[in-house]
C-alpha positions as CSV (number, residue, x, y, z in Angstrom):
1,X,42.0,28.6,-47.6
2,X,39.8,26.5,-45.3
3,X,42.2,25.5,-42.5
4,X,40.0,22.7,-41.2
5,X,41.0,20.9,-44.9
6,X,44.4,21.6,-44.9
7,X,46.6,18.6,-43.2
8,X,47.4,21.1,-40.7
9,X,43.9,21.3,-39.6
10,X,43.5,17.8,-39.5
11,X,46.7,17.3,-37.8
12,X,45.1,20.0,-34.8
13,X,41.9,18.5,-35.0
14,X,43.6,14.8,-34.5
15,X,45.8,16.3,-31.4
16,X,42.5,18.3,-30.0
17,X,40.8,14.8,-30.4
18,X,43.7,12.7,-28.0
19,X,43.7,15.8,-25.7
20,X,40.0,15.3,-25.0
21,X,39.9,11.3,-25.1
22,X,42.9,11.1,-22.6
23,X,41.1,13.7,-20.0
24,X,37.6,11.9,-20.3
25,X,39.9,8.6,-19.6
26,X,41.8,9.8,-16.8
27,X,39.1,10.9,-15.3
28,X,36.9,7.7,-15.6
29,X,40.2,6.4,-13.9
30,X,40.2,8.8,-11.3
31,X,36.4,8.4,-10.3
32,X,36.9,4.3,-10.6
33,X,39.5,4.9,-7.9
């Protein structure tokens, strides 16, 4: 099984992807402060 080709994986890989994008935006916020 390759887990990155499973819906699972994506469905990680999709959360792992907003987790990042939200920190680099809050802390663009943060520094625009």
């Amino acid at each position: 099984m390759n887990i990155l080709n499973s819906e699972g994986g994506n469905k990680l890989l999709n959360l792992a992807d907003n987790f990042f994008n939200n920190n680099t935006k809050s802390e663009k916020n943060t520094d625009e402060k």
